[in-house]
ROMIKOL-579824 format. One record per residue: residue number from 1; chain; x, y, z of N, C-alpha, C in turn; residue in three letters. Coordinates in steps of 0.2 Angstrom, whole numbers, plus 5000, padded with zeros to 4 digits. Layout:
# residues N
NODE  sero  romar  n_east  n_north  n_up  ca_east  ca_north  ca_up  c_east  c_north  c_up  lumlo
NODE   NUM      A       X        Y     Z        X         Y      Z       X        Y     Z    ALA
...
END
This chain:
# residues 81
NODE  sero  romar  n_east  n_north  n_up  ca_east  ca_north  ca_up  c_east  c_north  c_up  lumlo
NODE     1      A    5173     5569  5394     5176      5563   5393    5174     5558  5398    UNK
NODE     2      A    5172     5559  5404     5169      5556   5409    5162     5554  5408    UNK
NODE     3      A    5160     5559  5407     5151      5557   5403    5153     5551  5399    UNK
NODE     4      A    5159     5549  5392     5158      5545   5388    5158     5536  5389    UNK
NODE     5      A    5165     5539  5396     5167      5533   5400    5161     5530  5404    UNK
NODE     6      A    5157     5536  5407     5152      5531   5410    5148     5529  5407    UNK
NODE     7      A    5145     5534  5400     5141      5529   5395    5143     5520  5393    UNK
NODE     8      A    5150     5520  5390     5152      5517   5390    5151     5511  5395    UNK
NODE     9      A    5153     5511  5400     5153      5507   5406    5146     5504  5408    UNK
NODE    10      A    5142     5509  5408     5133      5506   5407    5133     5503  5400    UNK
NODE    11      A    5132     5502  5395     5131      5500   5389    5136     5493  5391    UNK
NODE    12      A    5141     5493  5392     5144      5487   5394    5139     5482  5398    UNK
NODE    13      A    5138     5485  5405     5135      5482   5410    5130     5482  5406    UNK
NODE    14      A    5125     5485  5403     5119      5481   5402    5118     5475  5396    UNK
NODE    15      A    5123     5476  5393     5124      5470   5388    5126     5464  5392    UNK
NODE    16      A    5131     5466  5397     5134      5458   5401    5127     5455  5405    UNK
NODE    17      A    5122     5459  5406     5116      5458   5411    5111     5455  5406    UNK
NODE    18      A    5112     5457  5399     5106      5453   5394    5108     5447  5393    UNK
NODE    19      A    5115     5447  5393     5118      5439   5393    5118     5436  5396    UNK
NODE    20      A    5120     5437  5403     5116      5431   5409    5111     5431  5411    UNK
NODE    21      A    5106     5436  5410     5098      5434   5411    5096     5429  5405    UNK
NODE    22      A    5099     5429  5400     5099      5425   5395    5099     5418  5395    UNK
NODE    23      A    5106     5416  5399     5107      5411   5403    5105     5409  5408    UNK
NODE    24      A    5102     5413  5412     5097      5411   5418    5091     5410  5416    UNK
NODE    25      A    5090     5411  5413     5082      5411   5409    5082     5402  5403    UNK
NODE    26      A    5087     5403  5399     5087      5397   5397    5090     5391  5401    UNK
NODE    27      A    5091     5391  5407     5093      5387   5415    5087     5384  5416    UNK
NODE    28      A    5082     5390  5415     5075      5388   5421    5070     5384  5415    UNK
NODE    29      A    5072     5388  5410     5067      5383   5404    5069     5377  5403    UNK
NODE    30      A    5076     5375  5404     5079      5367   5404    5076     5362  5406    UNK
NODE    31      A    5076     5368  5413     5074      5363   5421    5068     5362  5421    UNK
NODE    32      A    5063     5366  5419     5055      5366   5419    5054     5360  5413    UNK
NODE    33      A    5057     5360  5407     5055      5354   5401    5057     5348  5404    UNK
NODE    34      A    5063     5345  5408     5064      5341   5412    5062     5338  5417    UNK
NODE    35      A    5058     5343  5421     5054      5340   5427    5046     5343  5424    UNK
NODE    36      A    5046     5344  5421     5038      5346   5420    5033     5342  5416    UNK
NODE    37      A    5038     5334  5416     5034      5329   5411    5031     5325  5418    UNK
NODE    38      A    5026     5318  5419     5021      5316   5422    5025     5307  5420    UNK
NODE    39      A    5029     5304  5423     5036      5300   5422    5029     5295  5425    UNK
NODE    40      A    5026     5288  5418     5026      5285   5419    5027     5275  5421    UNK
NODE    41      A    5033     5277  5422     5037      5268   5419    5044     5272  5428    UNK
NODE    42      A    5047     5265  5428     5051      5264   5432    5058     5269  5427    UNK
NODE    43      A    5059     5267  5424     5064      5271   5417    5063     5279  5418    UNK
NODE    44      A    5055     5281  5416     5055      5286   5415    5057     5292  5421    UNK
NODE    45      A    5056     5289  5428     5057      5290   5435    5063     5291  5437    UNK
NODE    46      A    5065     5287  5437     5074      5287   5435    5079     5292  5431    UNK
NODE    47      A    5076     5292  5425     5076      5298   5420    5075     5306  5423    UNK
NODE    48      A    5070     5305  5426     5067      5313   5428    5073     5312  5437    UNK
NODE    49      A    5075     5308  5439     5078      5308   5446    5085     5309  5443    UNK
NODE    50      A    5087     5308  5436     5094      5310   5435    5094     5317  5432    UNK
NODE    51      A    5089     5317  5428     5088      5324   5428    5088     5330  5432    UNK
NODE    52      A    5086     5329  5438     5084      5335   5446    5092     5335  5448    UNK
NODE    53      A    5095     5327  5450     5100      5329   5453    5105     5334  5449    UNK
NODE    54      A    5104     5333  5441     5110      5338   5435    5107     5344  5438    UNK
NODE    55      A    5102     5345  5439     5100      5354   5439    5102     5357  5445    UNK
NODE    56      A    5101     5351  5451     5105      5352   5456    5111     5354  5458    UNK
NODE    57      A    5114     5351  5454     5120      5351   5452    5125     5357  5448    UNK
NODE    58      A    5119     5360  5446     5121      5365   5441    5118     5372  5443    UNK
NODE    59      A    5112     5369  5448     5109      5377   5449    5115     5379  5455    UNK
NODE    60      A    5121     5380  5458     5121      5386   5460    5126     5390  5456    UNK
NODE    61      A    5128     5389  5451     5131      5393   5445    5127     5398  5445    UNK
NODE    62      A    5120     5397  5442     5116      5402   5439    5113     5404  5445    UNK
NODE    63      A    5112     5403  5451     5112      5407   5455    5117     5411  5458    UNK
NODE    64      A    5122     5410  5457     5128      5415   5457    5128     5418  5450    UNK
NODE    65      A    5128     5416  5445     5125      5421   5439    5121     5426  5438    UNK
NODE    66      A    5116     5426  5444     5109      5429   5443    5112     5434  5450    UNK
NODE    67      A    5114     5432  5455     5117      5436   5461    5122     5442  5455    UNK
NODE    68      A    5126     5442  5451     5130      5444   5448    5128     5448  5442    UNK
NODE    69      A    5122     5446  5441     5117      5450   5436    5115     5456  5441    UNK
NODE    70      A    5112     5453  5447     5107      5461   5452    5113     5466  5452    UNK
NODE    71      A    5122     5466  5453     5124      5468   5455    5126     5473  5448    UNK
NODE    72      A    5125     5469  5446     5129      5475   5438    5123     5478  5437    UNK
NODE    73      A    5115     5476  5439     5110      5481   5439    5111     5486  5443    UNK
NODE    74      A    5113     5485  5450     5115      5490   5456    5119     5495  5453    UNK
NODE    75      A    5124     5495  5450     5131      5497   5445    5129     5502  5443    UNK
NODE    76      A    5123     5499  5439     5122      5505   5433    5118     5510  5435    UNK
NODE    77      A    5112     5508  5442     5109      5512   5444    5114     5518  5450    UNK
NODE    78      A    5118     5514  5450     5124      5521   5455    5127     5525  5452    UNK
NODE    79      A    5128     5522  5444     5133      5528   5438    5127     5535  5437    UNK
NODE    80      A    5122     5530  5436     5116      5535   5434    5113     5538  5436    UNK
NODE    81      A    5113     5537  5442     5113      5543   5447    5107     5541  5448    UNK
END
């Protein structure tokens, strides 16, 4: 019974770690299409400078996401012995 609960518990934890690698991963892909263009025009500059601050602005979520990802991989490595 114990053996199924931890199955269980791991099988969870690696699904909740596919899902937020998932969204850390489409975070950095956002970020990278956003600042990775070559802003010619006073507009397009402005564009890309509102663009950093949003990411700014939003990376420490995903970086608390990704901290909270290492940890459920910790997790699974302690059930598993």
């Amino acid at each position: 019974m114990f053996k199924k609960l931890s199955e269980a518990l791991v099988e969870t934890l690696q699904n909740s770690i596919e899902k937020d690698a998932e969204d850390v991963e489409q975070f950095v892909k956002r970020a990278q299409e956003k600042l990775g263009s070559n802003p010619t025009s006073v507009d397009e500059i402005e564009a890309m400078h509102k663009a950093a601050m949003d990411i700014e602005t939003n990376k420490q979520q995903y970086v608390d996401l990704f901290a909270g990802l290492q940890k459920k991989n910790h997790m699974i490595k302690q059930i598993q012995g």
